[in-house]
C-alpha positions in Angstrom: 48.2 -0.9 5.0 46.7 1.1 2.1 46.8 -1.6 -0.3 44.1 -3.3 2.1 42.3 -0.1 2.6 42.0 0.5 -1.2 41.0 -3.1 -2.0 38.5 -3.0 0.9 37.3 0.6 -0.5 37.1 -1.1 -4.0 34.9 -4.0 -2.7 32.4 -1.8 -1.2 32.3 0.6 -4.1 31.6 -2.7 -6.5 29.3 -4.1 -3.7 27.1 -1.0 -3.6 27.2 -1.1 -7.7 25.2 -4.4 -7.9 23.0 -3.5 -5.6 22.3 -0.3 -7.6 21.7 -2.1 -10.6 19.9 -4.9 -8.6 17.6 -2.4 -7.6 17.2 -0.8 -10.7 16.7 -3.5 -12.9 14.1 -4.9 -10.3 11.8 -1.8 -9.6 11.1 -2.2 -13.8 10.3 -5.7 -13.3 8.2 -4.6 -10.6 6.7 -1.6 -12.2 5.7 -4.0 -15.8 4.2 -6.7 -13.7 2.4 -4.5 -11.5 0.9 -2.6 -14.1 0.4 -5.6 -16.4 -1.4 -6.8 -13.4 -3.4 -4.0 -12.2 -4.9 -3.0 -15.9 -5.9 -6.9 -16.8 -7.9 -6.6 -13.5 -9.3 -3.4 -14.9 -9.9 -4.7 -17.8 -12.1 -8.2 -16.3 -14.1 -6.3 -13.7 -15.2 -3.5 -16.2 -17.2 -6.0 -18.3 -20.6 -5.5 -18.3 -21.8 -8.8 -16.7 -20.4 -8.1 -13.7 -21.9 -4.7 -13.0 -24.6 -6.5 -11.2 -22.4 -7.0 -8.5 -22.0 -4.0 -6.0 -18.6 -5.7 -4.6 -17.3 -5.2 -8.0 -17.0 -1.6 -8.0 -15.4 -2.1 -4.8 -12.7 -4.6 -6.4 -12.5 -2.1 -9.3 -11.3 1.1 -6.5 -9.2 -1.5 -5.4 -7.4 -2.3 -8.5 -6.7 1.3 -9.2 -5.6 2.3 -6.3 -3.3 -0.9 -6.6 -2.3 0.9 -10.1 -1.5 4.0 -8.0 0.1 2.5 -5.0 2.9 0.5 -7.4 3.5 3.8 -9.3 3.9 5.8 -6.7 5.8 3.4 -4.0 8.2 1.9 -6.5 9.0 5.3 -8.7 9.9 6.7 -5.2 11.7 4.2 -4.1 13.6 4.1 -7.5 14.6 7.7 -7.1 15.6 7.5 -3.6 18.2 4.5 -3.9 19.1 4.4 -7.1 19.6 8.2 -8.4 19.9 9.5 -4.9 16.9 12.1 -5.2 14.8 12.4 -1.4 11.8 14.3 -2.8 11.0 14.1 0.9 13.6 16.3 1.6 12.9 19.0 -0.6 10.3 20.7 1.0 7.6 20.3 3.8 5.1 20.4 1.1 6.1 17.8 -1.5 6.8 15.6 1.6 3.0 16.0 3.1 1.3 15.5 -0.2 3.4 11.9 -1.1 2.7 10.7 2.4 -1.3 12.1 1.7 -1.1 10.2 -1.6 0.5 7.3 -0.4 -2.1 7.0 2.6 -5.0 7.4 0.2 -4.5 5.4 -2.3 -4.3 1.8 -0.2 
């Protein structure tokens, strides 16, 4: 009977594992893309022959606030499954400014 608890206990230990590192290894992907991404947008809708556009300073808000919205959602979520750290849960505070930040910058 323990032989099968320990090898069940063993599978679930190595099952949460790879999805830790799963995880991990995917919110970098996600945070390099995204801001690879987010800054060649900068970059093209900065140029000065598109200024004449007023929809492109709309599309310019939009890509930083893309910028900000992968930094913030992904580093969050990063610290939450992978290194178990809630900064929710630390105080009412923290929690109401990265749910003000997180609102704002969609």
């Amino acid at each position: 009977m323990t032989s099968s608890s320990n090898q069940t206990t063993a599978e679930i230990d190595s099952i949460r594992y790879v999805t830790t590192m799963i995880i991990q290894k995917w919110s970098f992907v996600l945070l390099s893309l995204g801001t690879i991404g987010h800054i060649l947008n900068i970059c093209v809708l900065t140029r000065p022959a598109l200024r004449s556009s007023p929809c492109i300073y709309y599309f310019l808000a939009s890509a930083i606030s893309g910028l900000i919205v992968t930094y913030t959602n992904v580093l969050l979520r990063l610290l939450q499954l992978v290194y178990n750290i809630d900064l929710f849960a630390y105080s009412l505070g923290s929690c109401k400014t990265l749910i003000y930040i997180t609102f704002w910058a969609r």
